[in-house]
N, C-alpha and C positions, 0 to 999 in steps of 0.2 A: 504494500500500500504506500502511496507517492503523497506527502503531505502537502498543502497550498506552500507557493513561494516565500511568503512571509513566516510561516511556520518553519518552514524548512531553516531560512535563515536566521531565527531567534535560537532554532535545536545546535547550529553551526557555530552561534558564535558561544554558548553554552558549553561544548564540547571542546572548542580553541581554547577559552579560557582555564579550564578544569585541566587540559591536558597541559598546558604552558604549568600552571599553578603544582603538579605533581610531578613535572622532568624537574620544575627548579626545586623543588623541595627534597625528591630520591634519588636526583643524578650529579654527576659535577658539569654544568652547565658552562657551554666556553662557546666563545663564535668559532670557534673550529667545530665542535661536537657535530653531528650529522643532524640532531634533532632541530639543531639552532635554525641551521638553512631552512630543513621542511616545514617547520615553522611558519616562517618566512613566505615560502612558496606559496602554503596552505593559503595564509593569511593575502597575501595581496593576490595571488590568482582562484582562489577560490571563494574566499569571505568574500572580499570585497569586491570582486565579480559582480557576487549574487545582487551584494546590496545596489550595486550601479544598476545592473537589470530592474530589480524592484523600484527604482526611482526613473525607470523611463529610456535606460541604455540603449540602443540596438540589439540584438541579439546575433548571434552569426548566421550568414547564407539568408540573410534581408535583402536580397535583389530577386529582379525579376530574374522567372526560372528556375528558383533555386526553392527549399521548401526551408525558411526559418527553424531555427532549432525553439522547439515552445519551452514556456515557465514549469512545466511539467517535467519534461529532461533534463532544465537547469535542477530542478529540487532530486530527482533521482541520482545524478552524478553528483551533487553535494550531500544528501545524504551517503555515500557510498565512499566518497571520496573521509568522512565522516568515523566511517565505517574504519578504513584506512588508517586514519587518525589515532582512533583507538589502539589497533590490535599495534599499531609504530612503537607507542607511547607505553603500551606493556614492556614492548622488546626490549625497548632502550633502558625501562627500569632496572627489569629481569636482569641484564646484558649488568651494569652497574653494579646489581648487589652480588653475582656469581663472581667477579672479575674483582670486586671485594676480597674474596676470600685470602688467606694467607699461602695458599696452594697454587694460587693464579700467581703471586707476585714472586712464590721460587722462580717459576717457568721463566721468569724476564731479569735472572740475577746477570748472566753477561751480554747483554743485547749486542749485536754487531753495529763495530759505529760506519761512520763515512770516513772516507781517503781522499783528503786533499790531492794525493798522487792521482789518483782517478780521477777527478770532479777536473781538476784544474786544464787537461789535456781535451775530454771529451768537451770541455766548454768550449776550448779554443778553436779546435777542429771544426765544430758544428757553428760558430760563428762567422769562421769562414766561408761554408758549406753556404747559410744561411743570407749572408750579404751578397754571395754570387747571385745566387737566386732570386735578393730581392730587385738586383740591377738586369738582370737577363729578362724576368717575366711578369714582374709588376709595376706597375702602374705610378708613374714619377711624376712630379711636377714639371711640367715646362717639356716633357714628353708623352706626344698625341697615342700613341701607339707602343707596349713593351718591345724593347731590342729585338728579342724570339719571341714571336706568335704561334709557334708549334708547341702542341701541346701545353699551352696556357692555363688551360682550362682543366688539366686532370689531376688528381690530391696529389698525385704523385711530385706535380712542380710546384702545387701550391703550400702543400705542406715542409716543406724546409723554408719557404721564406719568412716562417713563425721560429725557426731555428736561434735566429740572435735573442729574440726578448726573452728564451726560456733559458739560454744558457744563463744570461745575464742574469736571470732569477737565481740559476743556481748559485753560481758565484755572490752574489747577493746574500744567501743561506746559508754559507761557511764562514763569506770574509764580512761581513756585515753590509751597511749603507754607507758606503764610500763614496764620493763625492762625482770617481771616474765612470762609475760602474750606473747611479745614478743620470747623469747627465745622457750617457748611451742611452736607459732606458727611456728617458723622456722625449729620444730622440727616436724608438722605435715605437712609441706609442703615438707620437703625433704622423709614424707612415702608418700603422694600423688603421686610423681616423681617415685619412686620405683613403683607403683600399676599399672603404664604404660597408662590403660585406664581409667582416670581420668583425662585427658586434661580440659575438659570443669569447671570440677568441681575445679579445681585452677583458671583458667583462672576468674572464677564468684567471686572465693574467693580476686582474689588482684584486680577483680576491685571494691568491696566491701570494701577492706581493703583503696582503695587510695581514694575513695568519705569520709570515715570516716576521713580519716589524713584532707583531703583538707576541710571541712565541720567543722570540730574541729576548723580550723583557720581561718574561716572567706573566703576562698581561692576560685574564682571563676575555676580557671585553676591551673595547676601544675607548677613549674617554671624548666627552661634546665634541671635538674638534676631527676625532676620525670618523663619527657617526656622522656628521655635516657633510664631509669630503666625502664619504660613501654613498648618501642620499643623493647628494648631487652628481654622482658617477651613475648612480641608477637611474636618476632621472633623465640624464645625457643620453642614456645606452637608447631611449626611442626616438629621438631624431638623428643616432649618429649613422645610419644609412645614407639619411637623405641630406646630410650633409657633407659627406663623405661624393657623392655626386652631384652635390654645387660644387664642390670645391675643384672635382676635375671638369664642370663643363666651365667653371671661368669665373662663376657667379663672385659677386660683393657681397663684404662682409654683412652688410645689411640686410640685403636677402637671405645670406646664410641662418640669421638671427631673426630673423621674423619666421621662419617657415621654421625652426627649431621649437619657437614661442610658441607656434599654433599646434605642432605636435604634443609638447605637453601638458599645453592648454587643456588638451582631449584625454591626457593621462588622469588628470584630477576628476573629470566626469566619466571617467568609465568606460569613452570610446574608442580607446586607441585597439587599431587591430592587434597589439601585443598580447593585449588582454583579453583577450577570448581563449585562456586554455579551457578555460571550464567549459566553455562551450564546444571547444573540440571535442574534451572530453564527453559528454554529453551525446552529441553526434555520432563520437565512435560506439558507444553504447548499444545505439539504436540502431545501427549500420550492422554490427556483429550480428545481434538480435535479428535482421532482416536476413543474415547470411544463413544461421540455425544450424555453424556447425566449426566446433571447438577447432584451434590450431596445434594446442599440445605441445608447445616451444617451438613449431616450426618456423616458429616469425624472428626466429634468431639464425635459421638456415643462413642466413645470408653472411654470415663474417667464415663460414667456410670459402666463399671466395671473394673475399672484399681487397686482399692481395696482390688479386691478377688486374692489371689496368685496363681499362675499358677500350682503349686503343688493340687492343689484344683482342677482346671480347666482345664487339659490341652490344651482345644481345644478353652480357653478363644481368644475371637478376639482381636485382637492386634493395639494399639494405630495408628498403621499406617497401618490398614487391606486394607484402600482405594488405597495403593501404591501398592499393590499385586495387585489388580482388575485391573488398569491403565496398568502396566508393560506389557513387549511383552517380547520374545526369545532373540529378538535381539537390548530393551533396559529395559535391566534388576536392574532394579530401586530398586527397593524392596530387593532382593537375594543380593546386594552389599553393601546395607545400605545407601542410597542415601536418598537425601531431596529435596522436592519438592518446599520449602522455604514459606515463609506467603505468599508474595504475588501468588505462583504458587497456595498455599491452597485457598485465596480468587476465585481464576480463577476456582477452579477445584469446589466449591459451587457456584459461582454466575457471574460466565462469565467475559466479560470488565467490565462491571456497577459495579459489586460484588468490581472487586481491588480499583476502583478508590473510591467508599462510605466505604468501609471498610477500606481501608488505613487513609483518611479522618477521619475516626470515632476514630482508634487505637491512630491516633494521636492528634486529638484534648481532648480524657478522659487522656490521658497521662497527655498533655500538661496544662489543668486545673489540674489536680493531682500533677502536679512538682509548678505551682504555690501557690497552695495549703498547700505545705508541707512543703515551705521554710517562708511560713507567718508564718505559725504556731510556726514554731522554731527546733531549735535543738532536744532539749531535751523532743520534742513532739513524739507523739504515732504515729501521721500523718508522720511526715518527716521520723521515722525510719521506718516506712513501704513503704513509698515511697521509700526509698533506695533497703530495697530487689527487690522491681519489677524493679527499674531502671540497678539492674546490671544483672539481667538476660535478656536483652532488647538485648542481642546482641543473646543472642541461641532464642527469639523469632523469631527476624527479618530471622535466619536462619531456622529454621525449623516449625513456625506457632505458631498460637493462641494458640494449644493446648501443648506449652511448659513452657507458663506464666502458667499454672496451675501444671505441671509435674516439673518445675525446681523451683517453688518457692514455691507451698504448701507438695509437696512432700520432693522434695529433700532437703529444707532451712528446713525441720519440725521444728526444735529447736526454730526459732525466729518466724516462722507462730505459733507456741503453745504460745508465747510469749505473742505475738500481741491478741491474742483469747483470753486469761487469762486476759489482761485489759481491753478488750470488752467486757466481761461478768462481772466480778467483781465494784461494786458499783464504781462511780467517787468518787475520793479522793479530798475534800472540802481542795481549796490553795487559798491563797490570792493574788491575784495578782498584788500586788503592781508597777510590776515591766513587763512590756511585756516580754515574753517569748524569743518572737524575738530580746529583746536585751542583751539576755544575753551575755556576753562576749567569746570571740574566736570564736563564730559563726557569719555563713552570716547572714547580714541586708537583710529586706525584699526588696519585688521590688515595685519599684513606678513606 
C-alpha cells in the first residue's frame, strides 16, 4: 500500500531524522564514514526531492510524448528508498559495535603502511603519462580543435588525462599541502572546469582532497569555513557543465555568470534536472515492474568486458545495456543518460528482499572497512584505500555497485596501481615501536 505524497514525506523525514539521531549516538560518526555521505545523498536527493514535488516541482518525462512519473511512484521509491535507510543504518551500527570488540582490534596490531619509494615514482610517471595526454587530446584554450582527434572520445584517452590531479592527491597524502604541489593542483582543476564534462571527476577529487586535509589533522568534521567552501563547490558542480562550454565557445564573463545564476536559481526550487534521482529512481521501479522479470546480477555482466575498447568492438554491450532493455518510447531512460541509482539496480536483480539485504550488506562491508582503516592509521595501506572507495560512495549511491568498480579501479588507476604494487611486493620489516594509530596529526582510533 503506497501512502499520499505528503504522508509519504512527513514518514521520510521521521525516518532521516531517527536514523541520523542513532548512527551519531552508536557509531563514530566522521565525514569520511560511509553513513555521512548517504546521509547526504538521502537527504538532498531524496527528502528534498519529494518536498520540491509537493510544493509544485516538475516531475520527470513532463514533455510531450513522454508519460510523467506521478506522486504515486515518487511516495513508493521514497518509501523504499526509506526502507533502505533503515536496514543501512542497522549495518552501520551492527558493523560499529562487532569491530568494537577486543578481537577485531588484534586482527589490525601491524597494518601495512605506505612507501614513499613506491608513491613517489608511480606519481611521477603517471604525471607525465597524464600531461601528455592532457596536451594531445583535450580540449585547450586558444585551441579550436585537440592536437589528435583519433580516438578522443574513448576512456581509454580520456582516462589518463585525470592522471596529474590524482597523482598530485597522492603526493599531497604523504608529503602534506605544500605550497608546489598545491598551486599544480589548482592548476588542474581550473583545466577540469574548462573540459565541461568532468563534473563528477572534480566533485570525487575535492572530496578526496578535504578527507586528506581533515585526516592529516586528526579532524572528525570540517569547521564553518570548510563546510562554506564545500556548499559552495556543491552548489558550483550544477552549472559547471555549462560553463565549462561558455568558456570554450568564447563567451564573457558575464554571460558565464548569469547562466550559472539561473542554474542554481532552479537548485533552490527543486528544478534542476540534477535533481530528479528520485525520480529516476521511481521510473526504474515501474519500468522493471512492466519488464516482470528478475536480472539476478546480470546487470553487472558488463565489467566482464569493459577492458576491451570499443574501437575493437563496436557492438561491445554497454555497462548499462540492462537500461536499454527496461526503457519504453515514452520513458526513455537509456537515450537521455539516466540512472537507475543502487538501490533501483538492487530492485531491478533481486526484487524488495534484493534492496533491503543488499543495502544491508553494502553497508555493513563498508562500515567494518571504515573501522578498519582508521585502527590501522594514517599512514597505512588500509586507510589510504579506504579513502578512495569512500569518496566515490557518493557516484555509487547514485548510479550502482557497478560504479565502485568503474570510478575507483578504473578511473582512480594511478592510486589503484598504487595500492597493487604494495600488495604484491614483499612487507617491508618496521619496528613498531610506536602504534601507527598514534602517530601525530592523525585521528585516534575508536573505542
Amino acid at each position: 500500500m503506497v501512502l499520499p505524497l505528503f504522508n509519504t514525506v512527513l514518514l521520510d523525514v521521521t525516518v532521516l531524522l531517527c536514523c541520523v539521531a542513532c548512527l551519531m549516538t552508536f557509531t563514530k560518526m566522521s565525514v569520511t564514514h560511509p553513513a555521512t555521505i548517504y546521509l547526504l545523498f538521502h537527504g538532498l536527493f531524496s527528502t528534498a526531492r519529494a518536498i520540491a514535488i509537493l510544493n509544485g516541482a516538475t516531475t520527470l518525462f513532463s514533455w510531450k510524448g513522454a508519460i510523467p512519473v506521478s506522486e504515486s511512484e515518487i511516495a513508493r521509491s521514497l518509501m523504499l528508498a526509506d526502507l533502505a535507510l533503515i536496514a543501512m543504518t542497522s549495518a552501520w551500527i551492527l558493523a560499529a559495535h562487532l569491530t568494537a570488540r577486543p578481537s577485531a582490534m588484534k586482527r589490525d596490531a601491524k597494518p601495512r603502511r605506505l612507501r614513499p619509494e613506491l608513491l613517489k615514482p608511480v606519481a611521477i610517471v603517471c604525471i607525465l603519462v597524464g600531461c601528455a595526454a592532457m596536451l594531445l587530446w583535450s580540449k585547450l584554450p586558444g585551441i579550436s580543435t585537440p592536437l589528435i582527434s583519433a580516438g578522443q572520445n574513448s576512456n581509454w584517452i580520456v582516462i589518463p588525462q585525470t592522471w596529474v590531479g590524482l597523482s598530485l592527491l597522492a603526493l599531497i597524502y604523504w608529503y602534506g599541502f605544500r605550497p608546489g604541489l598545491l598551486i599544480g593542483l589548482a592548476g588542474y582543476f581550473a583545466w577540469v572546469i574548462y573540459q565541461a564534462n568532468f563534473r563528477f571527476r572534480l566533485l570525487i577529487t575535492l572530496i578526496l582532497l578535504m578527507q586528506i586535509y581533515l585526516d592529516r589533522r586528526g579532524r572528525s568534521w570540517p569547521g564553518m569555513s570548510g563546510i562554506s567552501v564545500f556548499v559552495i563547490s556543491a552548489l558550483l558542480f550544477f552549472p559547471l557543465k555549462g560553463i565549462g562550454q561558455q568558456l570554450q565557445a568564447g563567451q564573457g564573463a558575464g554571460e558565464v555568470l548569469e547562466n550559472a545564476r539561473t542554474e542554481i536559481a532552479s537548485v533552490f526550487t527543486g528544478d534542476h534536472p540534477d535533481q530528479t534521482i528520485l525520480d529516476q529512481f521511481a521510473s526504474a521501479l515501474t519500468l522493471a515492474d512492466a519488464r516482470g522479470q528478475l536480472y539476478w546480477g546480470l546487470t553487472y555482466a558488463g565489467l566482464l568486458t569493459v577492458a576491451i575498447p570499443r574501437q575493437w568492438w563496436p557492438e561491445k554491450p554497454g555497462l548499462t545495456e540492462y537500461e536499454h532493455q527496461i526503457s519504453t518510447s515514452d520513458r526513455p531512460m537509456a537515450d537521455t543518460g539516466m540512472v537507475v541509482t543502487m538501490l533501483g539496480e538492487f530492485y531491478l536483480n533481486f526484487a524488495y528482499p534484493g534492496v533491503v539485504i543488499m543495502s544491508f550488506a553494502v553497508a555493513y562491508f563498508t562500515g567494518v572497512w571504515f573501522d578498519a582503516a582508521y585502527r590501522a592509521g594514517y599512514l597505512s595501506l588500509m586507510h589510504f584505500t579506504y579513502l578512495l572507495v569512500a569518496c566515490n560512495l557518493i557516484q555509487v549511491y547514485r548510479d550502482g555497485l557497478i560504479s565502485l568498480f568503474v570510478f575507483t579501479v578504473i578511473n582512480m588507476f594511478p592510486l589503484v596501481l598504487l595500492v597493487a604494487l604494495h600488495v604484491c611486493m614483499r612487507r617491508k620489516r618496521t619496528l613498531y615501536t610506536q602504534a601507527i594509530i598514534e602517530t601525530p596529526r592523525v585521528r585516534q582510533p575508536m573505542t
